[in-house]
C-alpha positions as CSV (number, residue, x, y, z in Angstrom):
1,X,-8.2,35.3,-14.6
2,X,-8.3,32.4,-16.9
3,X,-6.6,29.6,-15.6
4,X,-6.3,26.5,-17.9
5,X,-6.8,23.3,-15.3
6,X,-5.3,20.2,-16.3
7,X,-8.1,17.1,-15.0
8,X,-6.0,13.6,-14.5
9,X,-8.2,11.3,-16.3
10,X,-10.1,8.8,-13.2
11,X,-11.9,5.8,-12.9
12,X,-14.3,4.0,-10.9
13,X,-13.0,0.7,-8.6
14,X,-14.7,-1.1,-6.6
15,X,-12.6,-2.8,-3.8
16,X,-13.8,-4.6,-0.7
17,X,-12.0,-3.6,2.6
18,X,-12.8,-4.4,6.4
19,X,-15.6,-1.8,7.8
20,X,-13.4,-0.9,10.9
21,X,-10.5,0.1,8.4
22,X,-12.6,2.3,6.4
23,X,-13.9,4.4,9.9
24,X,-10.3,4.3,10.9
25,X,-9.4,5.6,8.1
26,X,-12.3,8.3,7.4
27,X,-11.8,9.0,11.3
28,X,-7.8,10.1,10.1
29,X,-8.8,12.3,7.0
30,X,-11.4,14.1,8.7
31,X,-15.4,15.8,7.5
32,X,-13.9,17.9,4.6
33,X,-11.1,15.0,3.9
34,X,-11.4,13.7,0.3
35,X,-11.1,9.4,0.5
36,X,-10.4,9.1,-2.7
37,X,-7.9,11.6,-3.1
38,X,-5.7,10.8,0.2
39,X,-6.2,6.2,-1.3
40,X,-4.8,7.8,-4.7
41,X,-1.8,9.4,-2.5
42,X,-1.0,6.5,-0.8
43,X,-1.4,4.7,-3.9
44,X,1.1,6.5,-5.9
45,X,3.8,6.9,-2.7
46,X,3.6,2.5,-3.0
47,X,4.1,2.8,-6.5
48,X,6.5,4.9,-6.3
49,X,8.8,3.3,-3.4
50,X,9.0,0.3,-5.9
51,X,11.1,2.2,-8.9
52,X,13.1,4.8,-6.7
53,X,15.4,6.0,-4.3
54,X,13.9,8.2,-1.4
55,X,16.4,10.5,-2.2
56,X,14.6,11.1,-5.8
57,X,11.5,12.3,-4.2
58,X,10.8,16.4,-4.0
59,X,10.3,17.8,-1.0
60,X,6.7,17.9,-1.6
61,X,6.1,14.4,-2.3
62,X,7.9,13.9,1.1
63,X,5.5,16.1,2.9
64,X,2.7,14.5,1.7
65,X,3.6,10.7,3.0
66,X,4.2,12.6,6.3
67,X,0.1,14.0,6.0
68,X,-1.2,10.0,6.7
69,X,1.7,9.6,9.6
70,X,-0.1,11.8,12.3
71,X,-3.3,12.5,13.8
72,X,-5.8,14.6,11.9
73,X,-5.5,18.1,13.5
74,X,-2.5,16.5,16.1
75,X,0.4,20.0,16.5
76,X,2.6,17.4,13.9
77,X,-0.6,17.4,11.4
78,X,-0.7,21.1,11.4
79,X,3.0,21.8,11.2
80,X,3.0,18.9,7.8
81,X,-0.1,20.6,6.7
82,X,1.7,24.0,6.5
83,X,5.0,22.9,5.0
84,X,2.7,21.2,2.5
85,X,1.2,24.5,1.8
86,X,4.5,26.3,1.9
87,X,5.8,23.7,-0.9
88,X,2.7,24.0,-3.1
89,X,3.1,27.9,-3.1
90,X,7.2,27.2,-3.9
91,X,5.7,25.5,-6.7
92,X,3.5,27.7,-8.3
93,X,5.3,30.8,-10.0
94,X,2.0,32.7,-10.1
95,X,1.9,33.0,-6.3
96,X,5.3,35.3,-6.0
């Protein structure tokens, strides 16, 4: 299967934040949690809350402000982490 990948186009910041907020944080996303990924996330729901109504969002973009709201591997984590999944499949024709 050839699958054509579209890359988002990144940078490099650098930003200085308190020591006990980044283990807090790293402690919530867990080993095989991606930093960067889950600060762009949280990055682009802020953005986001500025030029729209809740009621715009997908269901998906939803979901994934719920992912940050309980602990990692908690029964509520789990149960967001599968409706995330769920979504994502809904999403992609190829997976029918």
């Amino acid at each position: 299967m050839n699958r054509k990948t579209i890359k988002t186009r990144t940078g490099a910041y650098h930003v200085t934040l308190p020591i006990r907020l980044v283990e807090e944080f790293d402690e919530l996303i867990g080993f095989k949690g991606s930093r960067s990924a889950k600060i762009a996330t949280l990055m682009e729901s802020y953005v986001r809350r500025d030029d729209g109504y809740i009621m715009d969002w997908t269901n998906k973009e939803l979901l994934e402000l719920l992912v940050y709201r309980f602990p990692k591997d908690s029964a509520e984590d789990t149960l967001v982490q599968a409706l995330v999944r769920l979504t994502s499949s809904d999403d992609d024709p190829s997976s029918s």
